[in-house]
C-alpha positions as CSV (number, residue, x, y, z in Angstrom):
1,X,55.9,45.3,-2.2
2,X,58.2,47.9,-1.1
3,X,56.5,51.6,-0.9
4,X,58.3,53.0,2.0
5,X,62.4,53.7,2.1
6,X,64.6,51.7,-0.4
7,X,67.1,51.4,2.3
8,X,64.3,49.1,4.2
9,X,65.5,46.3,1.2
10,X,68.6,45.1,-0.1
11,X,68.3,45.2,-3.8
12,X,71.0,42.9,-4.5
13,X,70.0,40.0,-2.2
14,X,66.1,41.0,-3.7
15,X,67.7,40.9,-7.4
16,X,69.1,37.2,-6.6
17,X,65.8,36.2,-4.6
18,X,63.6,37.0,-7.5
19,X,66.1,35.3,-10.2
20,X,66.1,31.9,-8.3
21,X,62.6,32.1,-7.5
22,X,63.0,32.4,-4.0
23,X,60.5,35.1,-4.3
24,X,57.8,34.6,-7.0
25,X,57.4,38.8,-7.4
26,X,58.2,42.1,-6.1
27,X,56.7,45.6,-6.7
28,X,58.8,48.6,-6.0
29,X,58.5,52.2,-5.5
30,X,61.4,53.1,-3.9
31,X,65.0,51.9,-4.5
32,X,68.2,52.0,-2.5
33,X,69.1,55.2,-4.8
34,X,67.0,57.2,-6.8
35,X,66.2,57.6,-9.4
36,X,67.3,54.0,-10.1
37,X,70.2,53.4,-12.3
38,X,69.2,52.4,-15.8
39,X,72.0,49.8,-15.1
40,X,70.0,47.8,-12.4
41,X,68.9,44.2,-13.0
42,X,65.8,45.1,-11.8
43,X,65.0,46.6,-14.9
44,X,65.3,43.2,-17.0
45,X,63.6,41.1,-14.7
46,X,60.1,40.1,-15.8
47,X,58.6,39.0,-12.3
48,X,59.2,42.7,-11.0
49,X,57.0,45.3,-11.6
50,X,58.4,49.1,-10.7
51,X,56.1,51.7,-10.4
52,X,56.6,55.8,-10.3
53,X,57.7,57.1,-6.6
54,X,53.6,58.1,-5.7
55,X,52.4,55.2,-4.1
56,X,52.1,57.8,-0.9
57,X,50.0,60.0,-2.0
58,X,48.2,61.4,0.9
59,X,48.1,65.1,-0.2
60,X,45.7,63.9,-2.8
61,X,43.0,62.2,-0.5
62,X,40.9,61.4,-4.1
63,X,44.1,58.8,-5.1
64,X,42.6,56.4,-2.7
65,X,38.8,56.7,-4.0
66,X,40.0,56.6,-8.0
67,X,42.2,53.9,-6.9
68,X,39.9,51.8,-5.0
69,X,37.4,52.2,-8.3
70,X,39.8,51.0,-10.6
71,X,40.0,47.9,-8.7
72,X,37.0,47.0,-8.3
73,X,36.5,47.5,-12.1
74,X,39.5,45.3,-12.6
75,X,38.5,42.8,-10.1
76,X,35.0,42.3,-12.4
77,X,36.9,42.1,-15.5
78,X,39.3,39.6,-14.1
79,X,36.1,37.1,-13.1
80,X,35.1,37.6,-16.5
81,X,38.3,37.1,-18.3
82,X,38.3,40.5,-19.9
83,X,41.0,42.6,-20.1
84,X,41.9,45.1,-17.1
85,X,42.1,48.5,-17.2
86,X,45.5,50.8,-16.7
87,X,47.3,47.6,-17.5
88,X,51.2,48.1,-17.2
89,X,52.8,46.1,-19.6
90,X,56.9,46.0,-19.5
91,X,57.4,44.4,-22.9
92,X,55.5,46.9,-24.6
93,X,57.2,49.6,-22.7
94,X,53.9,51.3,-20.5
């Protein structure tokens, strides 16, 4: 999970990591350029998941509490084999 400068990751050694398997995932906020290019491989790859750049959000200090209480909903749901709340879903495009 990368929330903190692109720069801190090399995309193209991540891009081959995650095609081999080297890497089973990765979750990304930040890229080496932004916005990222609609070009990147990241895009295509169905073991990352790429989120908007506001995963530092300490100006709103409520993020954390709604955050934390979506979890735990999701966490209760997963036991149960329900289905999870704010679900992001790549095929279907949210």
């Amino acid at each position: 999970m990368n929330i903190g400068r692109g720069y801190n990751c090399n995309e193209q050694d991540l891009v081959e990591a995650l095609k081999d398997e080297t890497i089973a995932g990765a979750v990304l906020d930040v890229f080496e350029e932004e916005p990222l290019s609609k070009d990147s491989e990241l895009w295509q790859l169905k073991n990352v998941l790429i989120t908007p750049h506001s995963s530092d959000n300490e100006s709103n200090h409520a993020w954390f509490d709604r955050a934390l209480a979506i979890f735990k909903e999701n966490l209760s749901r997963f036991k149960k084999n329900e289905q999870l709340v704010n679900l992001c879903d790549k095929q279907a495009g949210y």
